[in-house]
C-alpha positions as a printed NumPy array, in Angstrom:
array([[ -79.057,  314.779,  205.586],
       [ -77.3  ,  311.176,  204.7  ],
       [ -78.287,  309.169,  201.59 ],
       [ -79.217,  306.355,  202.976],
       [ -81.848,  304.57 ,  204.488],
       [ -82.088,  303.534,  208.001],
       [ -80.283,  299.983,  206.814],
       [ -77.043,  299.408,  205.416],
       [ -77.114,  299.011,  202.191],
       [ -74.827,  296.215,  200.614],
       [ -73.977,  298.149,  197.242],
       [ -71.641,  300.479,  195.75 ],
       [ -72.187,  303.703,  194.249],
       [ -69.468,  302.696,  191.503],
       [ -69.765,  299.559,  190.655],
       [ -70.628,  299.574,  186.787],
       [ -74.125,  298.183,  185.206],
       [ -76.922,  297.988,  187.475],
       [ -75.455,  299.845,  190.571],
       [ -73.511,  302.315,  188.427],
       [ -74.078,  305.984,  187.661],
       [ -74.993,  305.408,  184.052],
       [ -78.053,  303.283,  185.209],
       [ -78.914,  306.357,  187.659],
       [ -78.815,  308.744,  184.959],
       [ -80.689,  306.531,  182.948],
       [ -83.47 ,  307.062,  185.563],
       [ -83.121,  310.748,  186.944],
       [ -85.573,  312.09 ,  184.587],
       [ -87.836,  309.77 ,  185.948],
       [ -87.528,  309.943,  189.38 ],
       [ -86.934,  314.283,  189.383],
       [ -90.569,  313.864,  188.62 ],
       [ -92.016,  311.127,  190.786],
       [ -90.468,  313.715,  193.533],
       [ -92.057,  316.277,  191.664],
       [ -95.48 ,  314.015,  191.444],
       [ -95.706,  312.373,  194.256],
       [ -98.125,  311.164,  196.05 ],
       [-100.018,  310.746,  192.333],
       [ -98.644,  307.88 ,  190.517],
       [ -96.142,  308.352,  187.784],
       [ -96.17 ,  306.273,  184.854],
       [ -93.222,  306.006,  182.58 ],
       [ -92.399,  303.922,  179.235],
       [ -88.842,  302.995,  179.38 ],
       [ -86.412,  302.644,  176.123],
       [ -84.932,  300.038,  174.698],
       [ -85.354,  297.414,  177.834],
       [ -88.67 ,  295.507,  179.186],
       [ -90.844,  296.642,  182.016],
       [ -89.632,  294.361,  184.174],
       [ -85.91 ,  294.799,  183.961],
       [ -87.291,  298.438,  184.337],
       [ -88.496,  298.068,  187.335],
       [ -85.262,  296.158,  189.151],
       [ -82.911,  298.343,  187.244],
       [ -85.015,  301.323,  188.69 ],
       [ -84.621,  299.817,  192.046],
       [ -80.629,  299.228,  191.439],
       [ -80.634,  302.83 ,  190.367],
       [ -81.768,  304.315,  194.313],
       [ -80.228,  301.725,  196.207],
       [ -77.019,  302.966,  194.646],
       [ -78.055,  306.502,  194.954],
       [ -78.668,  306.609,  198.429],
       [ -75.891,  304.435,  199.499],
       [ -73.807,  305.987,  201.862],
       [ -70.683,  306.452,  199.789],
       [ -72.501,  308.016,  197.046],
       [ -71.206,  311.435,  195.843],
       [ -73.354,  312.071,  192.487],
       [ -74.484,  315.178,  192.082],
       [ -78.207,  315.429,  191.316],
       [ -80.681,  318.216,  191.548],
       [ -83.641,  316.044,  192.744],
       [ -84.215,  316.541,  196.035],
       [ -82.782,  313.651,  198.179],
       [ -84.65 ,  314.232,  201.433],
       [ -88.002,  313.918,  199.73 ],
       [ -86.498,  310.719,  197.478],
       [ -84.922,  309.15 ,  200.884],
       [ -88.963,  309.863,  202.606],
       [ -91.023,  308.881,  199.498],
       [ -89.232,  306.206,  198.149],
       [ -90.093,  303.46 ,  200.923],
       [ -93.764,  303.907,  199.771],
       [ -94.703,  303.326,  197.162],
       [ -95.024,  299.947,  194.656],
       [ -93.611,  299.679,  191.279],
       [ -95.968,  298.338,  188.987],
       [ -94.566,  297.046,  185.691],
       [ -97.658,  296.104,  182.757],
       [ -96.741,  295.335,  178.599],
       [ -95.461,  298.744,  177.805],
       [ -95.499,  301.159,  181.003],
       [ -93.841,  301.061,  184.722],
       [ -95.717,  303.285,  187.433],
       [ -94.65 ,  304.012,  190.358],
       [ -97.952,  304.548,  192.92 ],
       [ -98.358,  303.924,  196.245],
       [-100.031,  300.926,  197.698],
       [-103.53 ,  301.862,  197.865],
       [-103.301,  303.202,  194.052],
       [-101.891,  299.629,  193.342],
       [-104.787,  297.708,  192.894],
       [-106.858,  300.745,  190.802],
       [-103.591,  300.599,  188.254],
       [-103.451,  297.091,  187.886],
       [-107.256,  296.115,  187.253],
       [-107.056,  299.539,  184.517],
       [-104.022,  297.923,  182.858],
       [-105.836,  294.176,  182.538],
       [-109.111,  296.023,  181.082],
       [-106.646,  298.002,  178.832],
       [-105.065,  294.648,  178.003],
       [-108.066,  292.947,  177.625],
       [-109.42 ,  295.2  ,  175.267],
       [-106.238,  295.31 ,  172.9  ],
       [-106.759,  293.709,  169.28 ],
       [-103.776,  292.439,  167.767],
       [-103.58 ,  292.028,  163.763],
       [-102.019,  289.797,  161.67 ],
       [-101.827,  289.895,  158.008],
       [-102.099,  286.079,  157.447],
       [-101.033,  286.925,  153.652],
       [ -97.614,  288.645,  154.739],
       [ -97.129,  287.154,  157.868],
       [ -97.671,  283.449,  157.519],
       [ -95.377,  282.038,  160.059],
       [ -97.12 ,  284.403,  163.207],
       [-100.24 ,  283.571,  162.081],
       [ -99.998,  279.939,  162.652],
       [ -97.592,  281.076,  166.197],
       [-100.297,  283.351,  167.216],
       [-103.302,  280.18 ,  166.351],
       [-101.233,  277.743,  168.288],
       [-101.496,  279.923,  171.187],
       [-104.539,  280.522,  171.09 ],
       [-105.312,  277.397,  170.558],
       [-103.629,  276.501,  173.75 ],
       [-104.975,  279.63 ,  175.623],
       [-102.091,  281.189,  175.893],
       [-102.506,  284.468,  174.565],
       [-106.143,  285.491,  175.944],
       [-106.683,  288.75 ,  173.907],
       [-108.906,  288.389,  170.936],
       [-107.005,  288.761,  167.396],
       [-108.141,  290.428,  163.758],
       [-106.29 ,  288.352,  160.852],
       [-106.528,  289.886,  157.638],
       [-106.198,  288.476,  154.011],
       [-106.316,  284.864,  155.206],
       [-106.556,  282.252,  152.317],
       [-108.904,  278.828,  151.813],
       [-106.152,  276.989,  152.553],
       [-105.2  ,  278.819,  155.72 ],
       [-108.628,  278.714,  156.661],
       [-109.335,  275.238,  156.199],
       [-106.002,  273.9  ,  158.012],
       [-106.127,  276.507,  161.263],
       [-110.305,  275.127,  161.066],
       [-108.639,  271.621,  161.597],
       [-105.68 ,  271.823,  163.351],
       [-106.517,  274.62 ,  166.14 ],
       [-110.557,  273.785,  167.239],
       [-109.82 ,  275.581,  170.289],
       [-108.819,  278.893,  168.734],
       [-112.67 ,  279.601,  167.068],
       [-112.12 ,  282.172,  163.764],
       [-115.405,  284.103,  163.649],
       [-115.592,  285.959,  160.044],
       [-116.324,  289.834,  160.171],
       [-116.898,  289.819,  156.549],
       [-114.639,  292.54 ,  154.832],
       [-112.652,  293.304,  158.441],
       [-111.209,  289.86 ,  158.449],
       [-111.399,  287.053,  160.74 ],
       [-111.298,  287.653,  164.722],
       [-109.374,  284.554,  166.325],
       [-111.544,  284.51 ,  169.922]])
């Protein structure tokens, strides 16, 4: 059976970074199982990049898989990659990439904003000085919509983030700290 889809594809197999066979081994292990998996999501945390360059390099990776002048060796199946691949959605969140197919797409996403949503960052206000304040002025600003615990805050940094950020409310939780809402 070719590698390739039913289009040409405008990439080749040996051009180094993102369409080169490092990246594909990078994401073999990953996609051996979504074969393996499939048609239940797979969910993967990838190393030492974001989710999002995950996701496009993951994409760069079979495009220059299944181009036609591609001669890697690989023990994945590439009948059932060339057939699944087309259908499903990648679906990158803070710390995770899944690959799922549409219908799943909508399940995943609303689980990974209630995950999200319920995530409490801490800062030690004590050690940490300078993200404290970042972390107030974005709150402040509603930028950053998760609720935060701040630990060993002083008067002083009471009083000015009381003054200077009135739309970042600190609610005190007694010995726990201060939640920043």
């Amino acid at each position: 059976m070719p590698r390739h889809y039913t289009k040409d594809l405008p990439v080749l197999p040996n051009i180094p970074d993102r369409f080169g066979e490092a990246n594909w081994r990078r994401f073999e292990p990953v996609l051996r199982e979504f074969v393996k998996v499939f048609p239940a999501p797979l969910t993967f945390r990838p190393k030492h990049i974001a989710t999002t360059t995950a996701v496009s390099r993951l994409r760069d990776a079979v495009r220059a898989f299944l181009h036609p002048a591609n001669t890697w060796d690989t023990d994945i199946p590439v009948d059932l990659l060339i057939s699944y691949w087309p259908q499903v959605k990648l679906i990158p969140s803070t710390d995770t990439v899944t690959i799922a197919q549409p219908g799943d797409v909508g399940r995943i996403q609303k689980e990974t904003e209630t995950e999200a949503i319920h995530d409490n960052f801490v800062v030690d206000a004590e050690a940490q000085p300078d993200l404290f304040k970042a972390i107030l002025l974005c709150k402040h600003h509603e930028v950053f919509p998760n609720p935060v615990t701040v630990l060993n805050i002083s008067e002083a940094q009471l009083v000015e983030a009381t003054e200077l950020y009135s739309n970042a409310p600190l609610i005190d939780n007694g010995p726990q700290g201060f939640t920043i809402l």
